[in-house]
N, C-alpha and C positions, 0 to 999 in steps of 0.2 A: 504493500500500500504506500503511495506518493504521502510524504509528511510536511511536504514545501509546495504552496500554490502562489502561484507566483500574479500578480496585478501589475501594471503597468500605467503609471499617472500621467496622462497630459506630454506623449513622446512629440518632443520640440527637436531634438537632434537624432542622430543615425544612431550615434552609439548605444541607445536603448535598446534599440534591433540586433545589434553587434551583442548581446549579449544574449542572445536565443540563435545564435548560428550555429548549435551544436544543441543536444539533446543530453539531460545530465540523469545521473543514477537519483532515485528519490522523489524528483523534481516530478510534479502534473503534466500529461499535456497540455492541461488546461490554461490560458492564459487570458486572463482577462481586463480590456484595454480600456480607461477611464481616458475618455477627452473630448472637447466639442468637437463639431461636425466641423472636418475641412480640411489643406493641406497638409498638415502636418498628421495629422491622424489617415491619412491617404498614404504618404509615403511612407509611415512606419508599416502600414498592413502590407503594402507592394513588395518593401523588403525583410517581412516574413513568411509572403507565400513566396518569394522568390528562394528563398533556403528552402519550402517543403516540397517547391519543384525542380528545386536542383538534380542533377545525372547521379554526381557522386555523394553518397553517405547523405542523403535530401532528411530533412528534419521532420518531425509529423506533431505541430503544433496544432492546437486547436484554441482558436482566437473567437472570445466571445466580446464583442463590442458595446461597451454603453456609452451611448453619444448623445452629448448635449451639454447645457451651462453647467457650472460647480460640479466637475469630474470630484473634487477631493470632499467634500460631502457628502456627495452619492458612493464614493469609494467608502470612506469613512462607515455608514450608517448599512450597507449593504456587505460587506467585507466576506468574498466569497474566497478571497484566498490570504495568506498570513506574511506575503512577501512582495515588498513596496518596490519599483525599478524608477528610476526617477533620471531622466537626461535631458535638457533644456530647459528654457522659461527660467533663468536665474536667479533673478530679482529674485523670486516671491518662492526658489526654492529652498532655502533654511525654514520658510514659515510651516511648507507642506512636511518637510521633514520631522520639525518639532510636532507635528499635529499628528505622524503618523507613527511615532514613538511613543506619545502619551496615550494612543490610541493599544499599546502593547503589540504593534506591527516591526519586523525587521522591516530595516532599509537598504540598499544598494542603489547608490546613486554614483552620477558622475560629478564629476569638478568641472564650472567652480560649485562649491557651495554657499560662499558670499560675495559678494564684490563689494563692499564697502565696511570701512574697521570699526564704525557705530555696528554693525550686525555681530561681533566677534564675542556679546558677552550670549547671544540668540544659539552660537555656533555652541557655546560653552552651557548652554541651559540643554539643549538638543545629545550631547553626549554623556552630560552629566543623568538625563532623564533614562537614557538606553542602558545605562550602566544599574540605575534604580531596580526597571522593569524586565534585567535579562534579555534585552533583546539586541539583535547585533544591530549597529548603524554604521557603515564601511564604504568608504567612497572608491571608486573605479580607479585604480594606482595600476595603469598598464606597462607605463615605463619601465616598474620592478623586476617585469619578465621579459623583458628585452634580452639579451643571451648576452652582448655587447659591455651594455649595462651594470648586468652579474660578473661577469669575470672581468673588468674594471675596478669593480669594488673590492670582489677578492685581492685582486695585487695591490689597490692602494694600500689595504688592511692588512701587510704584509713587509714589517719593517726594513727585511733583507731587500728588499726592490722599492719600495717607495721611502723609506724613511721614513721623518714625521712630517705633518704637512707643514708646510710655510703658512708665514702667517699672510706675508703678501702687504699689500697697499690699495686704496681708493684706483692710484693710475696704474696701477702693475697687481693684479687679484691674483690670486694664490688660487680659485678655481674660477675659470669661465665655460659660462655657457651660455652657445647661441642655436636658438629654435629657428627654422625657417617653414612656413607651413604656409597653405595656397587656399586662397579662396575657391577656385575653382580644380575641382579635382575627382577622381574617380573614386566610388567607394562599392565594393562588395559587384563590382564589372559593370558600375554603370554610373552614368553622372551626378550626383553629389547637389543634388537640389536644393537651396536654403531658404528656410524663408525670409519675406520681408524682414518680420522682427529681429532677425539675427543681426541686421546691422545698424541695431538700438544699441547702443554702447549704456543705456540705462538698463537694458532688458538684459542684454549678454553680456555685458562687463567689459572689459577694454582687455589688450592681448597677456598682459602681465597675470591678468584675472585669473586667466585661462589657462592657455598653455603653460604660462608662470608655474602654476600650481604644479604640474610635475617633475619643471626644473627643481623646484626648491626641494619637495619628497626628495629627488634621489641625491641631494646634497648633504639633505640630512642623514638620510638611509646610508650613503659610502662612508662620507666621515665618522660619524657615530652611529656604527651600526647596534642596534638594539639596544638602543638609549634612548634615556625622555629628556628631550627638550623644555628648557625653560622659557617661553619667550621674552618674558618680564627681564632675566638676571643673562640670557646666551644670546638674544638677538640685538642689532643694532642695526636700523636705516637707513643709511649714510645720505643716499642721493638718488634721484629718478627723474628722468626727464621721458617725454613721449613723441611722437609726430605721425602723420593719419598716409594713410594708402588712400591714393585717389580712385576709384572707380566710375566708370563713363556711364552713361545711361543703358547704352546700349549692353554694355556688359553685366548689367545689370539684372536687365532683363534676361541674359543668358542665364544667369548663375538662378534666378530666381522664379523665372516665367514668371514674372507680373508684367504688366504691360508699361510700367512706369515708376519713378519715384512715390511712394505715398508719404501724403499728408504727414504723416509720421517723422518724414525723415527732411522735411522741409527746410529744417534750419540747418542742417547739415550739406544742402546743396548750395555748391559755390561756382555758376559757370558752368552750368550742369553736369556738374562731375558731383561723386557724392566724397565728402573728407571724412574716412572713416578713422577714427584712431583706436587703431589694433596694434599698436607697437612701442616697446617700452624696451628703456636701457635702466637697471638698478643695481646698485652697488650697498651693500650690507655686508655684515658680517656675522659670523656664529661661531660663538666662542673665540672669537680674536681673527679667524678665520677671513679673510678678506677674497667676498666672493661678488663677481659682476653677472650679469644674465642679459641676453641680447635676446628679446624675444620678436619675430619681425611677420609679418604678414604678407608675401605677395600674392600675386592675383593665379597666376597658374604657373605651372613648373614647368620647367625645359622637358625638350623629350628624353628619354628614358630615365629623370629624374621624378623627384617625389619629395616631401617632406621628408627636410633635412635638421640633424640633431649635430652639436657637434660639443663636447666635452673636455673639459680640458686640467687635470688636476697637479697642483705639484710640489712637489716633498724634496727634500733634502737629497736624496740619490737620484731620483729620477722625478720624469713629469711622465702621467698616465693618459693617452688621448683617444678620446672615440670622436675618428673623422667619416666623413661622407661627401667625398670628392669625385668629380669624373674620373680622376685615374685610376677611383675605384670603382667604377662602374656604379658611382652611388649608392650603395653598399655601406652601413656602418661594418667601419673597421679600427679594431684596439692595436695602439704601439704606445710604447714603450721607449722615451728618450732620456739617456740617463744625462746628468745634471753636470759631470762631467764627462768628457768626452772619452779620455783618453780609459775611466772605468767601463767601456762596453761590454767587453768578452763579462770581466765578473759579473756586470749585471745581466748577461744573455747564461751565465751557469745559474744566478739564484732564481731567472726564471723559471727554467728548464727543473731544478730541485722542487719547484712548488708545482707544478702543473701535474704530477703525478697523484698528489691530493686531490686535485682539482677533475679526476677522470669519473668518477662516479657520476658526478651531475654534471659534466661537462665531457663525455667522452670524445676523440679525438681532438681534442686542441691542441695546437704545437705552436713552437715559436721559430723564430729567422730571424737573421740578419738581413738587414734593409738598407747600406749604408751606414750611416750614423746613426741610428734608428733601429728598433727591434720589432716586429709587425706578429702580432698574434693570431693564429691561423685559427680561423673559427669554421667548423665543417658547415655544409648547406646543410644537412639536416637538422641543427642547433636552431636553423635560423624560419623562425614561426611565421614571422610576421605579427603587423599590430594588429590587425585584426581578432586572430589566433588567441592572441592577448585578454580579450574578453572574456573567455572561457576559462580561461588560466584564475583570471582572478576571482571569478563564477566561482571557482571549485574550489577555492581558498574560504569566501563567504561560506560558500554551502557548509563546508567544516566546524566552520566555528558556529552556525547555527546549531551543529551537532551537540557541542560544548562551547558554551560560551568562555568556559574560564581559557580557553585555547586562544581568545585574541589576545598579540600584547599588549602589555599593559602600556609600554610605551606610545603607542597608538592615538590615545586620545591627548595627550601632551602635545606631542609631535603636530598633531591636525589644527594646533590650536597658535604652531609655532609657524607651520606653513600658511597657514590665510593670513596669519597678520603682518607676515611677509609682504605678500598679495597684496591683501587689500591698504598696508600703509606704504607703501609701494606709488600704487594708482594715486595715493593721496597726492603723496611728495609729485609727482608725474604731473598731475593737472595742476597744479601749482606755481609750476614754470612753466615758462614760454616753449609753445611745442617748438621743436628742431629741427633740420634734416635728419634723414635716416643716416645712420652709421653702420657701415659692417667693417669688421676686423677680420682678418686672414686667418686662418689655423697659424698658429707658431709653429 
């Protein structure tokens, strides 16, 4: 007998879908979808019968739809299953959240879950209630299982090859990281429809908000892995500025199928192009740690590229880098440059001694000389993909619904040290005069 029924609130982005791409042990067919009538509740149902008419391994959901006004109401008072999926509509998602916690419902939602730092004591009332009621509240952390990502963390975490980290500076960060990701782009083989409202920077948050949100996770997750974050006594905000992606009208309507700018977006149109501001540069630190994040928005990606991640950590022996370059076929790929030159060979032996630990959940990884540079050979079967990813962290939730005491405990610290990142962040950002954009090369 299935012990997890899972509902679906009001699905505003793809990633909601992305998390029914796969069929889990325990789990209902049953799924049932709370939202008003219209596109966004059109394209989430397209891209779930499109997985149960998929050729290979097709899924066999069963979507019962209740459509019309106050989805989380009619959710709320009807409650035909005991598992909340929650992706878009941001503003008003920490309210749905908290309402569907005190309700005694898990949650799995995506980020963000706030965009502004008055919401952070809302974020902190919403984990502290989940924690009351036993019930898990877990936001979509896909980056974690990135393969790239994970054996990144291991060598940083590994004093023979990375040292200890630098502390770094405001102009010279001890970690950087730049996000590159495309308005327009393909998801799950087909194009990537958004709605209007996604380019309400009140409604979705600004790019910091957003994809920010998994830069900071995995900064915190590499450096101090399995540790709680303090944000009061370990964070610091140093500086954020922002500046907007122009989009044309006509691209507009590509991206969007609407026929036009709406009303909505009126004050935002300059010349009829719309100034969206999806792009933010911030610099903070955590625990002395001096770290920058380049998070940037373009409209669509070159061919055979794709949203691009690019990492950069560095210690005393060495600097650890997950690039994604043409030369790699755009490709995340992990090296390994040691801090001084002339120690390569030693640092290409302490890698080679760790990677033998590292074969159980990482089989076949090897390393090379690349030059001056060490390139960590990551087999294709390792590499999931982010889609993949949703399921990954599916099966993580499902677990600890099992048992609750199995989530860490570090967990709700941590989520409290990453949004205020985020969201004091976007503060510092609107605050200044937007800028041009800036990109920085891989070092």
């Amino acid at each position: 007998m299935s012990d997890v029924r899972l509902m679906t609130l009001d699905p505003g982005h793809f990633h909601a879908a992305l998390v029914q791409k796969e069929m889990y042990p325990r789990v209902a067919p049953r799924v049932d979808v709370f939202a008003p009538l219209g596109p966004d509740l059109y394209e989430h149902l397209k891209r779930i019968d499109g997985f149960n008419r998929r050729a290979e391994r097709p899924t066999s959901w069963d979507v019962e739809v209740h459509a019309g006004g106050n989805p989380l109401d009619r959710m709320l008072r009807d409650r035909p299953g005991n598992v909340v999926i929650l992706s878009g509509r941001n503003r008003v998602k920490i309210d749905r959240i908290l309402a569907s916690v005190k309700n005694g419902l898990h949650v799995l939602a995506d980020k963000p879950w706030i965009l502004d730092i008055q919401h952070l004591p809302r974020l902190e009332a919403a984990l502290a209630e989940a924690e009351q009621r036993n019930v898990v509240a877990y936001d979509i952390m896909t980056e974690r299982f990135e393969v790239t990502s994970r054996v990144q963390r291991a060598l940083v975490n590994d004093p023979a090859i990375f040292g200890d980290a630098e502390r770094g500076s405001e102009s010279e960060p001890a970690v950087y990281m730049e996000s590159v990701h495309h308005l327009m782009k393909m998801v799950a083989g087909a194009p990537n429809i958004r709605p209007a409202w996604y380019f309400e920077t009140a409604e979705q948050g600004e790019g910091l908000n957003d994809v920010g949100t998994h830069l900071v996770d995995l900064i915190q997750w590499t450096l101090f892995p399995d540790q709680a974050i303090d944000y009061r006594a370990d964070v610091r905000v140093l500086s954020a500025q922002r500046w907007p992606t122009w989009i044309s009208e006509a691209d507009f309507r590509r991206v969007t199928n609407q026929p036009a700018f709406p009303p909505a977006l009126s004050a935002a149109v300059k010349d009829g192009r719309l100034e969206y501001y999806c792009n933010t540069l911030v610099t903070y630190t955590l625990r002395g740690v001096h770290a920058t994040l380049n998070v940037i928005w373009d409209w669509e990606p070159q061919a055979g590229a794709g949203d691009i991640h690019y990492a950069s950590y560095r210690g005393t022996r060495a600097r650890i880098d997950v690039r994604q370059t043409h030369a790699d076929r755009y490709r995340p790929e992990l090296y390994v440059i040691p801090a001084d030159p002339a120690s390569i060979e030693a640092l290409l032996a302490a890698v080679q001694r760790r990677l033998p630990s590292l074969a159980s959940e990482f089989p076949g990884v090897g390393v090379e000389r690349r030059g001056g540079e060490l390139h960590v050979a990551i087999p294709d079967a390792l590499r999931l993909g982010h889609e993949a990813h949703f399921a990954q962290v599916a099966r993580s939730f499902l677990d600890y619904l099992q048992d609750r005491s199995r989530l860490p405990a570090w967990e709700r610290p941590n989520m409290l040290a990453k949004y205020y990142v985020t969201t004091k962040g976007t503060e510092l950002a609107r605050a200044n005069p937007p800028r041009e954009g800036e990109r920085r090369a891989p070092r």
